[in-house]
Residue, then its C-alpha position, 0 to 999 in steps of 0.5 A: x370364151x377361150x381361144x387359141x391363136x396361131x400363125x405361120x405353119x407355113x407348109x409343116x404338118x409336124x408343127x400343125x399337127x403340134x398345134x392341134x394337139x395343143x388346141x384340143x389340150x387348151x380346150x378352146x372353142x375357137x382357133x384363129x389363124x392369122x395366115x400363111x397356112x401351106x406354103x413356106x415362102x422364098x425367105x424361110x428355109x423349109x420347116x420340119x415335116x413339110x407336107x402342105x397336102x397333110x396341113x390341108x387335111x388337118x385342118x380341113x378336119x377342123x374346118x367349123x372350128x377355125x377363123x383365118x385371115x389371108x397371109x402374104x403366103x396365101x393365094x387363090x390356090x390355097x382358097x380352092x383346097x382349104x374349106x374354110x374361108x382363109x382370104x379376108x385381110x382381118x376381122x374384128x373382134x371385140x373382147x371385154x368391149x375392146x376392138x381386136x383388129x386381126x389380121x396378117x401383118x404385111x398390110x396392117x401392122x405397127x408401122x401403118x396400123x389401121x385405125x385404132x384407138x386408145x385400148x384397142x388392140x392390133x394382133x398380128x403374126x407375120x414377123x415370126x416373133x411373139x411380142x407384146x408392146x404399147x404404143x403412144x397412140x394408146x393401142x396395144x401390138x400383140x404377136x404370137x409368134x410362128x408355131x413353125x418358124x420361130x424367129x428372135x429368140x426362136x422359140x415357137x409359140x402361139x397365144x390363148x386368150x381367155x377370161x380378158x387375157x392373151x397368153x402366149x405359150x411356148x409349144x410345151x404350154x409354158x406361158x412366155x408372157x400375158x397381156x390383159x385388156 
């Protein structure tokens, strides 16, 4: 199965409409967004082509294709005009028989993770920096970035997972970096 994971549009129709085009390139199955879909919060300044009334119509074209989990960004609002479900904290998703925990990243993230073992995974976006880092309690953080608002090294980026490996891309599909379970 091949995925495409993305997170922090916050609100720009130039950068989702980027991110759809990249997801029907990849050829994924599924996209999965970890949060923060329309509104660009009082701590990023707005992104290109911000349009949150176009974010909602693309990606309610793409509504049977798309797995989200709520980000500090979402509210009930958004609930109400997206036509997918986008208020779940995480979901879990078990990939060549290790434990994904996906979630946003404001709740569950790095400094109080939820319970992991050793070989699991917590992927989260929330930080706007792709990344990818083990930890001494033997889980592995992953991150792809903000398609938007990229931040650290500002290069905006998402992840593919496919065949037992996350990669995370810049927007012009050069691979940044790959993680394999």
């Amino acid at each position: 199965m091949k995925l495409m994971i993305a997170s922090d549009i916050h609100g720009s129709a130039y950068y989702c409409e980027k991110m759809l085009s990249l997801y029907e390139k990849e050829k994924a199955e599924k996209l999965i967004l970890l949060g923060d879909l329309l509104y660009h919060g009082p701590r990023n300044d707005l992104p290109k082509g911000y349009d949150p009334k176009k974010v909602i119509d693309l990606l309610n074209a793409k509504q049977n294709e798309i797995l989200c989990v709520r980000g500090n960004c979402e509210a009930e609002v958004d609930q109400m005009v997206l036509e997918f479900p986008v208020m779940a904290d995480y979901m879990v998703m078990w990939l060549e028989g290790k434990m994904v925990f996906v979630t946003h990243g404001h709740l569950y993230n790095t400094e109080h993770p939820p319970k992991l073992k050793k070989g699991d995974v917590l992927l989260h976006g929330h930080t706007h920096v792709h990344i990818c880092e083990s930890f001494g309690d033997g889980f592995t953080y992953l991150n792809p970035g903000s398609v938007s608002i990229p931040k650290g090294d500002e290069v905006a980026s998402y992840m593919i997972y496919e065949d037992g490996v996350f990669t995370v891309k810049d927007l012009e599909q050069k691979p940044l970096f790959s993680y394999a379970l």
